[in-house]
Legacy VTK file of the C-alpha trace (Angstrom):
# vtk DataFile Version 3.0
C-alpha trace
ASCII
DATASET POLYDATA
POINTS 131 float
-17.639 -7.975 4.598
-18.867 -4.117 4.200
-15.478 -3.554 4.745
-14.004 -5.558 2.026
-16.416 -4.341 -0.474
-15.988 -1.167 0.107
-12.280 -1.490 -0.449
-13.087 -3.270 -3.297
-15.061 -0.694 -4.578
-11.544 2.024 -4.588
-9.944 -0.331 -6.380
-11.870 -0.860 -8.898
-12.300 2.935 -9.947
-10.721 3.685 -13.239
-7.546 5.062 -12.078
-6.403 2.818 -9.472
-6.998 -0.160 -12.252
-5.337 1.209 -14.306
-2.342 2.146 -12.122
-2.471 -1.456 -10.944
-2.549 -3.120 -14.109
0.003 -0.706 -15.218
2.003 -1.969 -11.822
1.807 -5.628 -12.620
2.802 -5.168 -16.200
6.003 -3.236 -15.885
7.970 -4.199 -12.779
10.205 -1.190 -13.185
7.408 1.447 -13.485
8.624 4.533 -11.775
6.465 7.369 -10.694
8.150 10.438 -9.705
7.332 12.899 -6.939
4.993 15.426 -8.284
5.350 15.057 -11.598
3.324 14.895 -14.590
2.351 11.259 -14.511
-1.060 9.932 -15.138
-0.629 7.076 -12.805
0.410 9.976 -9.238
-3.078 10.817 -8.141
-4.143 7.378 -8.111
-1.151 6.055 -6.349
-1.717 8.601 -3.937
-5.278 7.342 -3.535
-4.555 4.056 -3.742
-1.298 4.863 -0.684
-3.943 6.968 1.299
-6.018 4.155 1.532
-3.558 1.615 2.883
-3.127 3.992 5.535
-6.299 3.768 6.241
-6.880 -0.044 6.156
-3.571 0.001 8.532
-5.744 2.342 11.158
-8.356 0.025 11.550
-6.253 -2.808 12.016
-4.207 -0.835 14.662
-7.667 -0.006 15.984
-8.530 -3.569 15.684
-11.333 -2.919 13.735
-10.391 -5.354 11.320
-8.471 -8.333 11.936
-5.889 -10.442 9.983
-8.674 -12.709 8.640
-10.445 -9.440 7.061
-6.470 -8.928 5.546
-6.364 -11.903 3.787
-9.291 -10.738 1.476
-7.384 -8.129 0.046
-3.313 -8.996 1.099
-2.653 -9.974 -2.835
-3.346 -6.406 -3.582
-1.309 -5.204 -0.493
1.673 -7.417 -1.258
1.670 -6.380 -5.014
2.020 -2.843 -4.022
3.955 -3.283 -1.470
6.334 -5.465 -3.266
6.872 -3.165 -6.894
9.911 -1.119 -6.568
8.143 2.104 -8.289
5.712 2.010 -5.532
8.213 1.454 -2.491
10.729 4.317 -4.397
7.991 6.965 -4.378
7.213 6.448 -0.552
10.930 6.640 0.105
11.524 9.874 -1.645
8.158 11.305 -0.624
9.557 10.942 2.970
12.620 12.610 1.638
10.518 16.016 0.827
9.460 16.311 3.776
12.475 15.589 5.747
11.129 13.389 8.361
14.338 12.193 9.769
15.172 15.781 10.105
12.003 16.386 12.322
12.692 12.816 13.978
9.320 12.061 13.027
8.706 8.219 13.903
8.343 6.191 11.114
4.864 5.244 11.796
3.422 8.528 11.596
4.734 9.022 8.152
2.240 9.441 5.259
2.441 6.586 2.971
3.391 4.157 5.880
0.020 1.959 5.766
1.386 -0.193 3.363
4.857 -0.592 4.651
2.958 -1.706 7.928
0.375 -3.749 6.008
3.038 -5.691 3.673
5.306 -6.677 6.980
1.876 -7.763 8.377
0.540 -9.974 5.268
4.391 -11.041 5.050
5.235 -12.407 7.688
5.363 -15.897 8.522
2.639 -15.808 10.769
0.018 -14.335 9.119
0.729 -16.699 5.873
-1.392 -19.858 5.692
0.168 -23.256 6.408
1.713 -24.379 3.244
1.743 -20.955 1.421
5.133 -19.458 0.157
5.921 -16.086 0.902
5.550 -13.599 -2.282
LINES 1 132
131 0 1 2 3 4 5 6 7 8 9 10 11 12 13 14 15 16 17 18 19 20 21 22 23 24 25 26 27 28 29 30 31 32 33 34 35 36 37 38 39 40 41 42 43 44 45 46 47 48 49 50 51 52 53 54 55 56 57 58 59 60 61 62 63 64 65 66 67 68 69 70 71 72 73 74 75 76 77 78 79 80 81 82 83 84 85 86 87 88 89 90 91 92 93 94 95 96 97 98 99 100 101 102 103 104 105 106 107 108 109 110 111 112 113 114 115 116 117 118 119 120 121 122 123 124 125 126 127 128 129 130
């Protein structure tokens, strides 16, 4: 439960509420690459930290029950366009597939790895529909 709060705790800081609330009210909110927007640095933070979540899980640290605390915010990042644009062209930058960097070392892939996780059919409750 530390855990959860303390998650809880990021997202609640002005500028990741904002950027979600911002997320959930315009479906087709892009945020470019380095650019001037308001809303960058706290996707960044808010992207870090899903990378960071996805660690412990990998580390089993956490487990899927710990997951389901927070998987509404994972899936509603995971599943907004903007969000899933600026991860795809911040791998562009930096050229991964040019380095043949696997995909799971990529910055930014903690939430790819979280949504498949809180996504999947498994992980769902009984009777739940998928997002």
């Amino acid at each position: 439960m530390e855990f959860i709060d303390q998650v809880y705790k990021e997202f609640e800081e002005d500028d990741i509420t904002n950027l979600y609330d911002s997320l959930m009210k315009d479906k087709n909110l892009k945020i470019p690459l380095e650019s001037l927007n308001e809303h960058e640095p706290a996707l960044i933070k808010a992207l870090t930290l899903f990378d960071r979540i996805l660690n412990y899980y990998e580390q089993n640290l956490i487990n899927k029950e710990t997951l389901s605390y927070i998987a509404a915010e994972i899936l509603d990042f995971y599943n907004h366009p903007g969000v899933r644009d600026y991860i795809k062209d911040s791998h562009k930058k930096y050229e991964y597939d040019k380095k043949g960097y696997k995909e799971d070392i990529r910055f930014y892939s903690g939430l790819e790895g979280l949504g498949e996780i809180c996504s999947s059919k498994k992980y769902l409750m009984k009777g739940s529909k998928k997002h």
